[in-house]
N, C-alpha and C positions, 0 to 999 in steps of 0.2 A: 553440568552444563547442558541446557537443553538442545537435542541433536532438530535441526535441520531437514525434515523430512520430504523435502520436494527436492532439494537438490545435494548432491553431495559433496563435502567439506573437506579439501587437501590437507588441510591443515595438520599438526603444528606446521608451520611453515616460521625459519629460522628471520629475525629481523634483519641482516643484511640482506637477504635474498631481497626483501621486499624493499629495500631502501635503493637497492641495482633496479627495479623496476621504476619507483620513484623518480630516480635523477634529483634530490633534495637540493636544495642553498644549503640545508647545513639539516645535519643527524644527529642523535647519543653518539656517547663515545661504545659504551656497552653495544655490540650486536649482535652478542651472541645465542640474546635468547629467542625462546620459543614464542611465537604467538599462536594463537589455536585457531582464533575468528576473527571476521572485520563484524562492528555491531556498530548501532549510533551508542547513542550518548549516556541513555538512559540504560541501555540495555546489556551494554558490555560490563564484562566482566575483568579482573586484574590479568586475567590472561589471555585479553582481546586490546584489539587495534580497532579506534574510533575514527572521526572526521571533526572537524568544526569549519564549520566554512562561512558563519554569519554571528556578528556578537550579539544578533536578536537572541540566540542560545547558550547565551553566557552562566546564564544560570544553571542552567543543565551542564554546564562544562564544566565548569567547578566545583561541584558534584559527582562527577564521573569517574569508574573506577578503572577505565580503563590503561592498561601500563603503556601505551603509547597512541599518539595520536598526531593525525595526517591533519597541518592547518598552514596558515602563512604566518609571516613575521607578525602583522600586525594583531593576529589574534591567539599568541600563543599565551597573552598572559593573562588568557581567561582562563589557562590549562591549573590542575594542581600540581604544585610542585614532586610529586611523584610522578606523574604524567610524561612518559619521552616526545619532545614533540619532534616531529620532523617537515620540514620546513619545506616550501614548495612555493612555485609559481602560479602554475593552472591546478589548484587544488583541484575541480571536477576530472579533471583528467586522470589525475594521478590515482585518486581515490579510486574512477572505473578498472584502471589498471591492477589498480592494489588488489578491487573485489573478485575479477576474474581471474585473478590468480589462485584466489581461494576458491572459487566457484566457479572451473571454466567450461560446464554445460548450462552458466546462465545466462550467458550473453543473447544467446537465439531459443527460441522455443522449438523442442530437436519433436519428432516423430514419437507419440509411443506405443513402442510397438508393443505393449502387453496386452494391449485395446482385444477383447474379444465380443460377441455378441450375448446379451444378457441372456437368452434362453438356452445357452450351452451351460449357464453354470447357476440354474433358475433353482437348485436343492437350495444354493448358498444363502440365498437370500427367499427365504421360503415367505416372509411375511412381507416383504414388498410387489407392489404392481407395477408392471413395464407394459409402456407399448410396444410398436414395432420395432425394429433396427436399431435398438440403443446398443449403448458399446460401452465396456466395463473396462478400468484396467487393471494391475493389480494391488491388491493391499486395501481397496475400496470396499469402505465399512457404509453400512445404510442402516439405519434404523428400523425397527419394526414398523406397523400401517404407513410406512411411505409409498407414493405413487411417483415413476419415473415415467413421461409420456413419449409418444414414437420420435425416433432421429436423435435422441439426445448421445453426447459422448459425457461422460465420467474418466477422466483422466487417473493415472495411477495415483493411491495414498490421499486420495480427497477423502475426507470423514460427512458422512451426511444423518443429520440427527433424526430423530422417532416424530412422526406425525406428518412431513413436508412434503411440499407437491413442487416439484419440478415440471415445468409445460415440455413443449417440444421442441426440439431445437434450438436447445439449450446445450455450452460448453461452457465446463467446469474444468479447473485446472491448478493446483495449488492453492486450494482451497478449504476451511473448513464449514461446516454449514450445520450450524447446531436446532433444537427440536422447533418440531410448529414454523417454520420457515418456507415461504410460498415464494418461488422462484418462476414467474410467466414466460411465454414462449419467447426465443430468440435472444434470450440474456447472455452474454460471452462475459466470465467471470474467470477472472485470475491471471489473464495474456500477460504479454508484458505493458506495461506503461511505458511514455513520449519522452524518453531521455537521451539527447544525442551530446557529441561534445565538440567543435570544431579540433582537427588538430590537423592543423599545414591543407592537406588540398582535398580531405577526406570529414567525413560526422563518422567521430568514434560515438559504440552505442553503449549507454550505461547498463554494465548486468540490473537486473532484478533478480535478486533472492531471497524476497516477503512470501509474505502471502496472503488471501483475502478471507477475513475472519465475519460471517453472516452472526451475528448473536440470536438469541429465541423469538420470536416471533416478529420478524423484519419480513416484508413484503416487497418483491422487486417486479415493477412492473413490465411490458412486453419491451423488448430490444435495448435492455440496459446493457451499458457496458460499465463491468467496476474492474479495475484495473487493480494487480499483486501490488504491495512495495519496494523500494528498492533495497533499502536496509531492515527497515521497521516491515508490519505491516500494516494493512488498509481495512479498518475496520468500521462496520457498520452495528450500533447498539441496538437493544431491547426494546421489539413494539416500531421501530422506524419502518417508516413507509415514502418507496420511490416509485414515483410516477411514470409512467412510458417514456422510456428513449431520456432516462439521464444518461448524464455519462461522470463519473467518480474517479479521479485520475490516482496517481501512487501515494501510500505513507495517507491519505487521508482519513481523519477520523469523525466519524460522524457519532451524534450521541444518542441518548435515547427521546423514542416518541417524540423525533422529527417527521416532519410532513414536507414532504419535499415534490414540487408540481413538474409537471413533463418538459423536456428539453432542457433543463437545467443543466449548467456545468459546473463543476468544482475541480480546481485545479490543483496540481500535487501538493500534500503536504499542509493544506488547510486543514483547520480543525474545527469542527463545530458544536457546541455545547448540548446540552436537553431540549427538549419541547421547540426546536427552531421551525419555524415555516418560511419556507420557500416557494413566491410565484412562480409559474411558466416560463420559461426562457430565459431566465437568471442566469449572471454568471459569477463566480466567487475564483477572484484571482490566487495566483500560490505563497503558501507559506501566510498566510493568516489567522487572525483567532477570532472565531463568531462566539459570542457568550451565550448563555442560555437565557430561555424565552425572549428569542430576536423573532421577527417578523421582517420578511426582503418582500418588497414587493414585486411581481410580475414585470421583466425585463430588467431590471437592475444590472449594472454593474460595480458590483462591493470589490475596493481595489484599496480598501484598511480595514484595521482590526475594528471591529463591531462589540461595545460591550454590548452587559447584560441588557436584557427587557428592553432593548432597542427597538424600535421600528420607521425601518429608512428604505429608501424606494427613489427609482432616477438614475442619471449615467451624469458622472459619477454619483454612488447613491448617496444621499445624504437625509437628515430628518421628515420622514414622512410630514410632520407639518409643516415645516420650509416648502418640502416638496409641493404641498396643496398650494399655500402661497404666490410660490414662484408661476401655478400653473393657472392661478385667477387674477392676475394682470396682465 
């Protein structure tokens, strides 16, 4: 089972316990066993606790190997019949409950105090270049010929690959960043993501316990924000390049040798295929699927799933040639 290295895992944790957290309409009768992790869908294992909270992922539910799973009445029978479901009202809720239980330093982004300054500990990393006041913390691996520039913080157990330029004033944080990966100044990568949950007179806040996977040569331009996952993580593929001040919200997956223009937003949990291009000030609502070789154009608002070799443009967008149409009468 692979361990969780940004945050740490209470786990086994026993399934009554986690059903007294719950408040379910209705549980297994079994509760006496072990659960180890909460994972989504894809990713658990038979001795993890899943979610299902939309039948757009049915598929993936039925599929899943997880030995129980947090959903409501109407979507438990997407579960498989190995599957214990546990039944629930405010699924968002219950789920943030379930996760902090398991992960209860991910709710808030806590202080880390391992943080020291890179020229205290400049043997360790003898083939990288730092500017001034960077801050290291522990278990931070760095590639050979990388360059780290002044002000930046490295958070504890970020891995950063061979060849990469980090600008300045740059935070890193639950993070992995593999080779040839150009990160420009003022990028804040790995925070938490925008997940609240109303409950009675309060916004309960969703843990995050992903985290943000850069693949080999992705280029982030000056003041990105790419935001960890909540379950999953937020991944950016091979050759994708983002332009000044996107911002890349949780769980999103972007593909390879996407072109993506400045100010753009994508919202949790979209996915976007190969080779997509994206205008300036775009926005890509959550939980969608862009296909590959799409084309948005400059200000769009994509608020459905986009197949392949698409090219649509407009609020709400629809066919680039409609689009021309509608705009020469």
């Amino acid at each position: 089972m692979k361990t969780n290295v940004f945050f740490k895992n209470k786990g086994p944790i026993k399934l009554e316990k986690i059903i007294t957290v719950c408040s379910p309409i209705s549980f297994p009768k079994n509760t006496s066993l072990n659960i180890f992790d909460i994972k989504d869908l894809i990713s658990a294992s038979d001795k993890d606790i899943t979610f299902l909270n939309s039948s757009k992922y049915k598929e993936l539910s039925i599929n899943t190997k997880a030995t129980a799973c947090i959903t409501t009445q109407k979507l438990q029978k997407f579960l498989p019949n190995d599957c214990k479901a546990i039944i629930v009202e405010n699924l968002m809720l219950n789920l943030a409950k379930v996760t902090k239980l398991f992960y209860p330093d991910s709710q808030l982004d806590e202080l880390d105090k391992t943080l020291i300054p890179s020229d205290k500990i400049k043997d360790k990393y003898s083939n990288v270049s730092f500017g001034q006041n960077v801050l290291i913390g522990e278990n931070v691996v760095i590639g050979i010929n990388s360059l780290v520039e002044s002000n930046t913080i490295i958070e504890h157990n970020v891995t950063i690959g061979e060849n990469c330029v980090i600008g300045s004033f740059v935070t890193l944080k639950n993070t992995i960043v593999e080779d040839n990966v150009c990160i420009q100044s003022g990028c804040k990568i790995g925070q938490m993501g925008f997940g609240f949950i109303p409950d009675e007179k309060k916004n309960y806040r969703i843990p995050h316990i992903g985290s943000v996977i850069l693949r080999q040569g992705v280029e982030l331009g000056v003041n990105c924000t790419i935001d960890r996952g909540s379950l999953s993580n937020t991944i950016i593929d091979e050759n994708s390049f983002l332009d000044n001040q996107v911002h890349v919200a949780h769980n999103v997956k972007i593909g390879k040798n996407c072109m993506i223009a400045g100010q753009v937003g994508i919202a949790g949990s979209s996915t976007l295929g190969n080779n997509v291009v994206i205008g300036g000030q775009a926005g890509i609502s959550g939980h969608l699927k862009i296909g590959n070789n799409v084309q948005i154009g400059g200000g769009s608002g994509v608020i459905k799933d986009v197949p392949d070799n698409s090219k649509i443009m407009g609020y709400p967008s629809i066919n680039f040639r409609d689009f021309i149409r509608k705009m020469e009468l």
